[in-house]
mmCIF file of the N, C-alpha and C atoms, coordinates in Angstrom:
data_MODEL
# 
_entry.id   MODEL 
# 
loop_
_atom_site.group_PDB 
_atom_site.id 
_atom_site.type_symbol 
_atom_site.label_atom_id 
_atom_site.label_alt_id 
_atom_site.label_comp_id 
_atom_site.label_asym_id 
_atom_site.label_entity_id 
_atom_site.label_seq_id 
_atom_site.pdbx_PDB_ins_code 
_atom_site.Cartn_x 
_atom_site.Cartn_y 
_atom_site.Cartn_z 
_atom_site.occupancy 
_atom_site.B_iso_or_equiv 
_atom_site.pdbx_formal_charge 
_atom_site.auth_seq_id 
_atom_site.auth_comp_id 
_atom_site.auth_asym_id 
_atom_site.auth_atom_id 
_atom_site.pdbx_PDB_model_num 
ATOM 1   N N  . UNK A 1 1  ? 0.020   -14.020 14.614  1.00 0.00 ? 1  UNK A N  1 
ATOM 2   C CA . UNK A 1 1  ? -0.645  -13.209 13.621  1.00 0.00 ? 1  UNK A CA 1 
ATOM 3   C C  . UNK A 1 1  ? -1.714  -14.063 12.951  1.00 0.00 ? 1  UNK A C  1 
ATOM 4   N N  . UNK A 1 2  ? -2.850  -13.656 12.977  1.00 0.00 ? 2  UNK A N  1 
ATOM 5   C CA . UNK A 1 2  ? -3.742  -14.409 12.272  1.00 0.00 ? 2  UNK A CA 1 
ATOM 6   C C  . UNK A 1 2  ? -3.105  -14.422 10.388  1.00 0.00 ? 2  UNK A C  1 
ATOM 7   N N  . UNK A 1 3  ? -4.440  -15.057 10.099  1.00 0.00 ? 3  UNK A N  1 
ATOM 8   C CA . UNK A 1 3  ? -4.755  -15.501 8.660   1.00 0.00 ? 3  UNK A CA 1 
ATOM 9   C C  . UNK A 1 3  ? -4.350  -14.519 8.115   1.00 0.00 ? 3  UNK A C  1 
ATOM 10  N N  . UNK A 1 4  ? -5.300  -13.516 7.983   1.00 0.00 ? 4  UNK A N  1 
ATOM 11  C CA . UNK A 1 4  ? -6.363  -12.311 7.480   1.00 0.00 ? 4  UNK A CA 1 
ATOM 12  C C  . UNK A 1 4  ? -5.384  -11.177 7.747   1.00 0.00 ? 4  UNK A C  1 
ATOM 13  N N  . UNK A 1 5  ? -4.895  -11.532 8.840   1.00 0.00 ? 5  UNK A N  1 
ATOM 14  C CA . UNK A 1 5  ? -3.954  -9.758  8.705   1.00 0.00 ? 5  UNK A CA 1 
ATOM 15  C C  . UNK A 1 5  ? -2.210  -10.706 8.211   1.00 0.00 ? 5  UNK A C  1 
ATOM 16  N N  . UNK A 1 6  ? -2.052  -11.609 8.195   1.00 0.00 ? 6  UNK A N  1 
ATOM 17  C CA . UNK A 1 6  ? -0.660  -12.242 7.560   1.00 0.00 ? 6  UNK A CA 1 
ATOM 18  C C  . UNK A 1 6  ? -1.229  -11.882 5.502   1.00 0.00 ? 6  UNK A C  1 
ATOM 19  N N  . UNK A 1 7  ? -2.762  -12.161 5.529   1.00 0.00 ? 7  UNK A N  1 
ATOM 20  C CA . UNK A 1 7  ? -3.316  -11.918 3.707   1.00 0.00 ? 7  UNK A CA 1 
ATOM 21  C C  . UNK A 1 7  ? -3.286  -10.576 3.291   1.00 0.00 ? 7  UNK A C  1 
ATOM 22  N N  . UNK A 1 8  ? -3.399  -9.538  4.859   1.00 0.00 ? 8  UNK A N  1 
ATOM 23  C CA . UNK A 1 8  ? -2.925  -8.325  4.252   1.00 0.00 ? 8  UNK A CA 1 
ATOM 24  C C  . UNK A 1 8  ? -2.030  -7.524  4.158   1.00 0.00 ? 8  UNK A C  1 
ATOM 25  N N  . UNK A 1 9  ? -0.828  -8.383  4.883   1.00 0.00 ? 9  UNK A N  1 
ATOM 26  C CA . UNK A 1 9  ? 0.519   -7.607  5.207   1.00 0.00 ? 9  UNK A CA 1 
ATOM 27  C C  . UNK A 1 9  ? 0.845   -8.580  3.804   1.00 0.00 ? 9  UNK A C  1 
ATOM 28  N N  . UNK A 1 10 ? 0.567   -9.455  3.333   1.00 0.00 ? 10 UNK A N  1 
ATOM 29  C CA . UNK A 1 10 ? 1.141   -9.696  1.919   1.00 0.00 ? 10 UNK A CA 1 
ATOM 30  C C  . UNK A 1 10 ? 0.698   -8.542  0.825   1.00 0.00 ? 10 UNK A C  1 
ATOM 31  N N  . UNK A 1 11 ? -0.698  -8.200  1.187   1.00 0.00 ? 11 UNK A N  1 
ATOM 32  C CA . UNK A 1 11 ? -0.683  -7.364  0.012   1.00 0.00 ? 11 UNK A CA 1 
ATOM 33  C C  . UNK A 1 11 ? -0.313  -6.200  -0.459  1.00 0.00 ? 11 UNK A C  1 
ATOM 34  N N  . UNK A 1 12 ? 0.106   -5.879  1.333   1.00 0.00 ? 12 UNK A N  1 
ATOM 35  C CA . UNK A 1 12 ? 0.749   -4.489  1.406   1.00 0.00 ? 12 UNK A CA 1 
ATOM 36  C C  . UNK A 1 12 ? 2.041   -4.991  0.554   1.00 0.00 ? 12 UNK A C  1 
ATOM 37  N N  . UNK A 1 13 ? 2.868   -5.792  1.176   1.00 0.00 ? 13 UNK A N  1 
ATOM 38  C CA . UNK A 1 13 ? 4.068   -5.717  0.724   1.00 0.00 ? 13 UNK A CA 1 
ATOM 39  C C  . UNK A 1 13 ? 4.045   -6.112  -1.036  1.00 0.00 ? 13 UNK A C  1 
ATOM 40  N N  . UNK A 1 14 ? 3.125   -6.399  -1.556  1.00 0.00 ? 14 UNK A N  1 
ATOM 41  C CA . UNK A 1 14 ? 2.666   -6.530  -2.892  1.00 0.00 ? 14 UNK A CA 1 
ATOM 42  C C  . UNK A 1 14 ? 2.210   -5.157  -3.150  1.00 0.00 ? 14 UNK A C  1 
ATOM 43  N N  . UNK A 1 15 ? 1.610   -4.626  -2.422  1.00 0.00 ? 15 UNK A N  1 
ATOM 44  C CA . UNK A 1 15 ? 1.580   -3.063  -3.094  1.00 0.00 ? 15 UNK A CA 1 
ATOM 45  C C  . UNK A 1 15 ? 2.634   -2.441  -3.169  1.00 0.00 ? 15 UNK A C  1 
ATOM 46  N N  . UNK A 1 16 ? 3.534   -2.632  -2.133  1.00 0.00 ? 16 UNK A N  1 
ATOM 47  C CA . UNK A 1 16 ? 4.679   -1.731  -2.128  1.00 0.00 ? 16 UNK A CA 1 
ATOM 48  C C  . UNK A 1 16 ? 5.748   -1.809  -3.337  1.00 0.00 ? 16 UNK A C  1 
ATOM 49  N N  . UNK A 1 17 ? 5.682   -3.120  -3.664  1.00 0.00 ? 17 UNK A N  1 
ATOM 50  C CA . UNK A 1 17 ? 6.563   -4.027  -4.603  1.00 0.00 ? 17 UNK A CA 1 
ATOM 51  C C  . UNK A 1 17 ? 6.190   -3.099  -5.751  1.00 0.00 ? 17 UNK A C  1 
ATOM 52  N N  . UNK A 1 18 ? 4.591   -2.825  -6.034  1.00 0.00 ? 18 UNK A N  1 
ATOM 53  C CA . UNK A 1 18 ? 4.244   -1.931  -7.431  1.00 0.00 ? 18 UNK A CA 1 
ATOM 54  C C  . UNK A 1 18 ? 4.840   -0.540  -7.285  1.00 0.00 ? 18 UNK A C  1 
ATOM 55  N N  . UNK A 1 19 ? 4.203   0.264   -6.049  1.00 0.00 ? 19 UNK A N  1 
ATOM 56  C CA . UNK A 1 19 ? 4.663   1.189   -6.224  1.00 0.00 ? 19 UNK A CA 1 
ATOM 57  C C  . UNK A 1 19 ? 6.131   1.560   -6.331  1.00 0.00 ? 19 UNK A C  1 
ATOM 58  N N  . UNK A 1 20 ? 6.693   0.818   -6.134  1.00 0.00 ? 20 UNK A N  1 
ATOM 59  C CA . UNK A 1 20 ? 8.432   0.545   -6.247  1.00 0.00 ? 20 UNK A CA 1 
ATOM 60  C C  . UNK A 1 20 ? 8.945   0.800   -7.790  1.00 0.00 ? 20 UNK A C  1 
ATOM 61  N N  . UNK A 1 21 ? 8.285   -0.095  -8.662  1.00 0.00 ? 21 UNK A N  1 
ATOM 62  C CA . UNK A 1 21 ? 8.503   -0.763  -9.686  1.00 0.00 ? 21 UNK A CA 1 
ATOM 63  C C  . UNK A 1 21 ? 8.197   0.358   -10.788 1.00 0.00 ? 21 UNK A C  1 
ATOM 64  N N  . UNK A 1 22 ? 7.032   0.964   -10.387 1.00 0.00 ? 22 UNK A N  1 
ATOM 65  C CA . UNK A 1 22 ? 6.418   2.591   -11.070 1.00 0.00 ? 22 UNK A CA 1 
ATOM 66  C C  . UNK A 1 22 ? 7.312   3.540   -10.854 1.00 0.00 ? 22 UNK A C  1 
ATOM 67  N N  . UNK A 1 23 ? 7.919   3.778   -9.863  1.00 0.00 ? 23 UNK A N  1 
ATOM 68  C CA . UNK A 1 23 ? 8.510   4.746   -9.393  1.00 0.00 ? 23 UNK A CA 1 
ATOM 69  C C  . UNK A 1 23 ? 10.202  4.961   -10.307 1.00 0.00 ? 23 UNK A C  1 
ATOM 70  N N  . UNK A 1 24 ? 10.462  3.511   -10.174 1.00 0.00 ? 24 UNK A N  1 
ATOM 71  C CA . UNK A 1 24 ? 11.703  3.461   -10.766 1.00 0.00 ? 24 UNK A CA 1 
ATOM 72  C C  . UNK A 1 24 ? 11.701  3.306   -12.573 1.00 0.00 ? 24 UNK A C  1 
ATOM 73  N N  . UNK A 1 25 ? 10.436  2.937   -12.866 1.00 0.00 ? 25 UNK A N  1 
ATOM 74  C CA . UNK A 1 25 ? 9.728   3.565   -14.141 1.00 0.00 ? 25 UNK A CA 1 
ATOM 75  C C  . UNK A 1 25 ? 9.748   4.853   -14.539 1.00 0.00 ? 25 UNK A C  1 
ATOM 76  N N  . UNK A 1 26 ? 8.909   5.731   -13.979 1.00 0.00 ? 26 UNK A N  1 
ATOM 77  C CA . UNK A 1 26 ? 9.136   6.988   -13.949 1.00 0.00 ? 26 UNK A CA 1 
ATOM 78  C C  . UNK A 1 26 ? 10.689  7.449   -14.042 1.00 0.00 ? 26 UNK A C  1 
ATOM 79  N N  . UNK A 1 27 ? 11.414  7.495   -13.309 1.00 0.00 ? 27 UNK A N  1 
ATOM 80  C CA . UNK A 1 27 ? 12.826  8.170   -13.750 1.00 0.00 ? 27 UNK A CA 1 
ATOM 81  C C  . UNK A 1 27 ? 13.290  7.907   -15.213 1.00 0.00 ? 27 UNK A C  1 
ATOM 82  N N  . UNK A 1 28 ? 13.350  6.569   -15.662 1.00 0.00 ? 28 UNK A N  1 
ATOM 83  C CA . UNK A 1 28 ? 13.403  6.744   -17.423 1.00 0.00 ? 28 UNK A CA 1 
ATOM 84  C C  . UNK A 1 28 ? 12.731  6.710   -18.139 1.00 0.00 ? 28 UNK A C  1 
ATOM 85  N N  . UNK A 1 29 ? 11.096  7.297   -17.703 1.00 0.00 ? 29 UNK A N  1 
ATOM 86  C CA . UNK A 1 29 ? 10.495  7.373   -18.763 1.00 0.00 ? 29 UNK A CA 1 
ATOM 87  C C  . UNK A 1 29 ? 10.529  8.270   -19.709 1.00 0.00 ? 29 UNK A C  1 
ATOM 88  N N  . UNK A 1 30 ? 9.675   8.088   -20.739 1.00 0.00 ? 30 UNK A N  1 
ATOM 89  C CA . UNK A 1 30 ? 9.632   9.508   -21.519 1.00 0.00 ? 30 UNK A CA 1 
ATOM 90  C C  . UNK A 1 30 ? 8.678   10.417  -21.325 1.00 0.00 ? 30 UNK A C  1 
ATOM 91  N N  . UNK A 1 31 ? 8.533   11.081  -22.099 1.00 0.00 ? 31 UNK A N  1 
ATOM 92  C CA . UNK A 1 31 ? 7.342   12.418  -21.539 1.00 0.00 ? 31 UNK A CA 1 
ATOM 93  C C  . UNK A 1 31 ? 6.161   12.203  -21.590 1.00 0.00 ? 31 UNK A C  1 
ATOM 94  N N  . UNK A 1 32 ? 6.132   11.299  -23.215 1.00 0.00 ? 32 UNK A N  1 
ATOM 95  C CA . UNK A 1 32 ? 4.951   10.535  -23.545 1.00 0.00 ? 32 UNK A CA 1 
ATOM 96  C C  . UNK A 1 32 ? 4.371   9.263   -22.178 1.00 0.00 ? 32 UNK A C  1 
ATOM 97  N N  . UNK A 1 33 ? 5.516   8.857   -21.962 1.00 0.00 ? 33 UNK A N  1 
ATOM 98  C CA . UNK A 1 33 ? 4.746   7.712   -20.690 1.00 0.00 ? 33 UNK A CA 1 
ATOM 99  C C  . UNK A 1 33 ? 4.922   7.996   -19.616 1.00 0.00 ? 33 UNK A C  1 
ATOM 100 N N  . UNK A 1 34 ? 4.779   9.402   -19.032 1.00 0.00 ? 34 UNK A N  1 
ATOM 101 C CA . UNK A 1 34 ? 4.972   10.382  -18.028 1.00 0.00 ? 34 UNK A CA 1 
ATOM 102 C C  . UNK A 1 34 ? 3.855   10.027  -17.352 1.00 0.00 ? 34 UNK A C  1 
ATOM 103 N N  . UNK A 1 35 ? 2.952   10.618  -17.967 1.00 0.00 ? 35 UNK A N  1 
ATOM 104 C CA . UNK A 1 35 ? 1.302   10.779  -17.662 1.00 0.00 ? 35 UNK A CA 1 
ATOM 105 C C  . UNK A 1 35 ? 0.604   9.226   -16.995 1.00 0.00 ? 35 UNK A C  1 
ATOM 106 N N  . UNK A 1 36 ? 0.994   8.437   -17.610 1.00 0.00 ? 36 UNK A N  1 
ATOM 107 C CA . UNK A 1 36 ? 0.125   6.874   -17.582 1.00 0.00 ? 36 UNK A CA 1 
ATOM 108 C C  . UNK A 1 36 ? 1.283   6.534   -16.342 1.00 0.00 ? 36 UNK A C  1 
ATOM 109 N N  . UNK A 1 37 ? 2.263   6.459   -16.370 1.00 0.00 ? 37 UNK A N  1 
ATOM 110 C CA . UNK A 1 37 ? 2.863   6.057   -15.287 1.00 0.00 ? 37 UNK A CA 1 
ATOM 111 C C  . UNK A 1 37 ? 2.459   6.660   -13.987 1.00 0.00 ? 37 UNK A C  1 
ATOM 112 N N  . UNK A 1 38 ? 2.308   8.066   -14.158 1.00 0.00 ? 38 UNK A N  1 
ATOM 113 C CA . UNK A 1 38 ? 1.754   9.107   -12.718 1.00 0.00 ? 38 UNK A CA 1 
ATOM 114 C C  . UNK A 1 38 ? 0.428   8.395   -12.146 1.00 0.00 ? 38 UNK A C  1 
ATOM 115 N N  . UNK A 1 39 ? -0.520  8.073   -13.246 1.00 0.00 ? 39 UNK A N  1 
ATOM 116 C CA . UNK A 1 39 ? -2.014  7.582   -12.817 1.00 0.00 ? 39 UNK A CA 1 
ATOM 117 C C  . UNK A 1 39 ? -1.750  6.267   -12.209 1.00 0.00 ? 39 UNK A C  1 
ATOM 118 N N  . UNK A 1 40 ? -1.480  5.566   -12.442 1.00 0.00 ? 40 UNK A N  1 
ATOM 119 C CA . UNK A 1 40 ? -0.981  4.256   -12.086 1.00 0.00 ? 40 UNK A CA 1 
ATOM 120 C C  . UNK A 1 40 ? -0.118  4.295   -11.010 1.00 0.00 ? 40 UNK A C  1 
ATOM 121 N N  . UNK A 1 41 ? 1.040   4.829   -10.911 1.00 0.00 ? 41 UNK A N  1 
ATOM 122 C CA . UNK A 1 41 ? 1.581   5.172   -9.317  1.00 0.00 ? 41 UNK A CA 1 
ATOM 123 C C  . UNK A 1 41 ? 0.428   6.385   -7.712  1.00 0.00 ? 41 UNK A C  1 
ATOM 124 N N  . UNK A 1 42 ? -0.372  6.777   -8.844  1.00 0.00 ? 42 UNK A N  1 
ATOM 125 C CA . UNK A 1 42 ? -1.424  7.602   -8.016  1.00 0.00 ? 42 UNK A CA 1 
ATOM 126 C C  . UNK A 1 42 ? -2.057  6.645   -7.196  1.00 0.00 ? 42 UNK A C  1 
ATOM 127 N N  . UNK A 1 43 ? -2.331  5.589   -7.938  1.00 0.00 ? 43 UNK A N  1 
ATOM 128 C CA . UNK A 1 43 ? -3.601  4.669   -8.143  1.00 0.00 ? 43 UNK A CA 1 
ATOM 129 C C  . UNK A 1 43 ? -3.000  3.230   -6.996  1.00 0.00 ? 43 UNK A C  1 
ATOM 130 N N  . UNK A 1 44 ? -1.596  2.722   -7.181  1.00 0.00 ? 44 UNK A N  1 
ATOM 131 C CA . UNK A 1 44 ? -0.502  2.083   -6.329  1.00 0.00 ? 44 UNK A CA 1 
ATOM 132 C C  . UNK A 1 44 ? -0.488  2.412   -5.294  1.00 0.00 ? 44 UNK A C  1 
ATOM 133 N N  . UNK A 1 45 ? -0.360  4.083   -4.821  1.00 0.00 ? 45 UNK A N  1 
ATOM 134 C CA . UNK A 1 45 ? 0.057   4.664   -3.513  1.00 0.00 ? 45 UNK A CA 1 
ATOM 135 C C  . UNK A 1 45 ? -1.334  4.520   -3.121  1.00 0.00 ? 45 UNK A C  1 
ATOM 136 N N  . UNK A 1 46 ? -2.735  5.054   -3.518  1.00 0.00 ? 46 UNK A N  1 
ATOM 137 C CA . UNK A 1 46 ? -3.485  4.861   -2.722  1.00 0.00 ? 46 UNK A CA 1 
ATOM 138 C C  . UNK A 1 46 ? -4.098  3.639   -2.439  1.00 0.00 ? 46 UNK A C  1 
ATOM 139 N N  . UNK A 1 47 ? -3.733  2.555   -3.449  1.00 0.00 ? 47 UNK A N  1 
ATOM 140 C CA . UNK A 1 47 ? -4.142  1.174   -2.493  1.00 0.00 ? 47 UNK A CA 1 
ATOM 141 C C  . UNK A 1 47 ? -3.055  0.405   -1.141  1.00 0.00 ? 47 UNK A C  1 
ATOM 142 N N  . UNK A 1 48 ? -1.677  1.473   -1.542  1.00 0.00 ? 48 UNK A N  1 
ATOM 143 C CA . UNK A 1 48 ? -0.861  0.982   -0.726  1.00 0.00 ? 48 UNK A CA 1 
ATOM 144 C C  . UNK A 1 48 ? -1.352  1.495   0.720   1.00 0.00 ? 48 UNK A C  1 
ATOM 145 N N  . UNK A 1 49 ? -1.614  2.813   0.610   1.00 0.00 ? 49 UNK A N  1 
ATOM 146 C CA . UNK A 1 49 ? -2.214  3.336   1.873   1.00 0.00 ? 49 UNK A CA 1 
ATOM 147 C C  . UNK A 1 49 ? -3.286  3.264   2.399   1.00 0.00 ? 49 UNK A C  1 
ATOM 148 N N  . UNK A 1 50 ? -4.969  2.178   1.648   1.00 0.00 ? 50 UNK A N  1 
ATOM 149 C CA . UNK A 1 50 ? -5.874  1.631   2.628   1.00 0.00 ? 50 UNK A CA 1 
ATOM 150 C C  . UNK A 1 50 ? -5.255  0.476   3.172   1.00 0.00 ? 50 UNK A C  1 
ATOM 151 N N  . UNK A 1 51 ? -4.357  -0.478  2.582   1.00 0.00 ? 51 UNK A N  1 
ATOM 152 C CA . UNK A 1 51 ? -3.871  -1.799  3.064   1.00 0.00 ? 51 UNK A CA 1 
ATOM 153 C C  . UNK A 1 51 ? -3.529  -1.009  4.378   1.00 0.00 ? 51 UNK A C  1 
ATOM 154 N N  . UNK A 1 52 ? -2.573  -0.261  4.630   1.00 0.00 ? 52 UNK A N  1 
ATOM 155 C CA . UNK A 1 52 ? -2.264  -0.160  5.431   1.00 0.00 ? 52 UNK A CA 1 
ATOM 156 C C  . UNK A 1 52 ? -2.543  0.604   6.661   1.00 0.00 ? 52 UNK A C  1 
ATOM 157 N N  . UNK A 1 53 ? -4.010  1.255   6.516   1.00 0.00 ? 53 UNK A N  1 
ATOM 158 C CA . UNK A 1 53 ? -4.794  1.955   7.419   1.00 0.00 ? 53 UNK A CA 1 
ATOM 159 C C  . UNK A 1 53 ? -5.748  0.659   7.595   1.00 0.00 ? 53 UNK A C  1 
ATOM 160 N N  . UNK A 1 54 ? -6.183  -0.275  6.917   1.00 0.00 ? 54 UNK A N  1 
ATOM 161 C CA . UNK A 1 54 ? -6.795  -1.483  7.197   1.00 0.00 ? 54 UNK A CA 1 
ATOM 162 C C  . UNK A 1 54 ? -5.475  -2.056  8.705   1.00 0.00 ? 54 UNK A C  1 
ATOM 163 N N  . UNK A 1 55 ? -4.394  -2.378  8.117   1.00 0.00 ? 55 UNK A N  1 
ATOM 164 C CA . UNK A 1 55 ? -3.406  -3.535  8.959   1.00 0.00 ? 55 UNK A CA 1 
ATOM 165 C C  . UNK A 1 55 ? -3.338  -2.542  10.144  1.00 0.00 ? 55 UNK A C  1 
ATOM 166 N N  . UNK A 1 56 ? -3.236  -0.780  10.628  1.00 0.00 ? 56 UNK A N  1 
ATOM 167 C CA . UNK A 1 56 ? -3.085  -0.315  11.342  1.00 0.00 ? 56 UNK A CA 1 
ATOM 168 C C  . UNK A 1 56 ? -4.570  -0.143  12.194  1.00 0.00 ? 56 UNK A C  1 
ATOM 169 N N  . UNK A 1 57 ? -5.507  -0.560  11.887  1.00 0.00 ? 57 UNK A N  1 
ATOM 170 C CA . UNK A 1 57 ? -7.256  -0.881  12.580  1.00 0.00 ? 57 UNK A CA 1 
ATOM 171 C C  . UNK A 1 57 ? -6.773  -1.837  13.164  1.00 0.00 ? 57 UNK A C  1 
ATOM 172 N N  . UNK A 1 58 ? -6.205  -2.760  12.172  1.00 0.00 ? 58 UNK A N  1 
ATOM 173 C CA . UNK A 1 58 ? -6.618  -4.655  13.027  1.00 0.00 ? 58 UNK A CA 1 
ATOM 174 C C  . UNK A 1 58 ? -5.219  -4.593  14.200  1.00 0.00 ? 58 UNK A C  1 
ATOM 175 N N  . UNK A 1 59 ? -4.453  -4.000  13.901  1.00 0.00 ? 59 UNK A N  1 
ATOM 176 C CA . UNK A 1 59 ? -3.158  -4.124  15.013  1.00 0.00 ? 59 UNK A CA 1 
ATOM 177 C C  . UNK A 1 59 ? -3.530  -3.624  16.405  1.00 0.00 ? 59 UNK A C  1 
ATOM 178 N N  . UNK A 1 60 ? -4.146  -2.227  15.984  1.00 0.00 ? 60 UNK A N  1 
ATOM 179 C CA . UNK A 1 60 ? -4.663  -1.610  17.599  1.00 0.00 ? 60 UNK A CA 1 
ATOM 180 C C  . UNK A 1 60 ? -6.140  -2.057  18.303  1.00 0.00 ? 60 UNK A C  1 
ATOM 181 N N  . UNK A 1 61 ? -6.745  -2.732  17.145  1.00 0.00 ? 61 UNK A N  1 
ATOM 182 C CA . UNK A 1 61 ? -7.931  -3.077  18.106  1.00 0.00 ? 61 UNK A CA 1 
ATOM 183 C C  . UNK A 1 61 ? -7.781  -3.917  19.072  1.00 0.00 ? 61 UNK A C  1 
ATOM 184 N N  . UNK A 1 62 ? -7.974  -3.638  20.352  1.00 0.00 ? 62 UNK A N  1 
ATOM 185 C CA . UNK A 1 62 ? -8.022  -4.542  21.708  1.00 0.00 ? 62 UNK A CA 1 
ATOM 186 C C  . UNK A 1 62 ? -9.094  -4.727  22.070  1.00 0.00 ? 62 UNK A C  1 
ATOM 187 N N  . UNK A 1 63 ? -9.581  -6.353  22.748  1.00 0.00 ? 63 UNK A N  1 
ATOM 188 C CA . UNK A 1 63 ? -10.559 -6.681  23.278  1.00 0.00 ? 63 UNK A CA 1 
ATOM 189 C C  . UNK A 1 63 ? -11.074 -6.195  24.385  1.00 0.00 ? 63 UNK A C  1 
ATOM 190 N N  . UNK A 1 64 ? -9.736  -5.174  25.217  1.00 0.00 ? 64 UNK A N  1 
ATOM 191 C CA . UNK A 1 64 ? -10.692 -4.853  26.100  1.00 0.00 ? 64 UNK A CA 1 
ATOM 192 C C  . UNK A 1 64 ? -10.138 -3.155  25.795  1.00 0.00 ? 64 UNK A C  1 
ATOM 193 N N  . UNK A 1 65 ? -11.505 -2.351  26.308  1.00 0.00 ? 65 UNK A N  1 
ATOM 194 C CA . UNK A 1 65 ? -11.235 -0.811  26.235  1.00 0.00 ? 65 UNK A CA 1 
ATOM 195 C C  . UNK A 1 65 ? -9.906  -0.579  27.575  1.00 0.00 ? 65 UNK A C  1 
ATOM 196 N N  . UNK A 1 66 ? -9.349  0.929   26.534  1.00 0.00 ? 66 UNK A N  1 
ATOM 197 C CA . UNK A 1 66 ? -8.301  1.386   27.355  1.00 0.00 ? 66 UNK A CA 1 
ATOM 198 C C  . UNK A 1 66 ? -8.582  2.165   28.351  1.00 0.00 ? 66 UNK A C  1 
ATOM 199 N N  . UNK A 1 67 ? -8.278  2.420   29.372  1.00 0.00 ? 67 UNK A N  1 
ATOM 200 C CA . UNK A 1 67 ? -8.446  3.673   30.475  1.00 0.00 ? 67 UNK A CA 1 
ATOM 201 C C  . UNK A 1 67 ? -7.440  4.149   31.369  1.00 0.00 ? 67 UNK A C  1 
ATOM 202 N N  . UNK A 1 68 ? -7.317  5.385   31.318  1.00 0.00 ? 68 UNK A N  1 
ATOM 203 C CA . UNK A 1 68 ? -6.117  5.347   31.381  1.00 0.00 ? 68 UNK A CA 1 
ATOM 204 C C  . UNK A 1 68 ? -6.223  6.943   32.798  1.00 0.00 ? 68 UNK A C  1 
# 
């Protein structure tokens, strides 16, 4: 595994770690910190999911074309 995709499977798993951490936030929050927690887990999930449409580019790109 290179550098660069080992720097972004950390950050995935650093994203995941947040959205984890929000999530289990949310169940005791209150109503008042309902709202700010939602934006912030909105905001978690979608950086969790370019990391990982990034790590799913660099995994399938092959040097040579497929034919099949």
């Amino acid at each position: 595994m290179s550098n660069g995709l080992r720097d972004l499977a950390r950050e995935l798993y650093r994203a995941q770690q947040q959205v984890d951490r929000l999530e289990k936030r949310l169940l005791v929050a209150t109503p008042a910190e309902e709202m700010a927690i939602q934006e912030e887990l909105q905001e978690a999930r979608a950086e969790r999911r370019q990391l990982q449409k990034i790590i799913d580019g660099r995994k399938d790109s092959s040097p040579l074309p497929r034919r099949f």
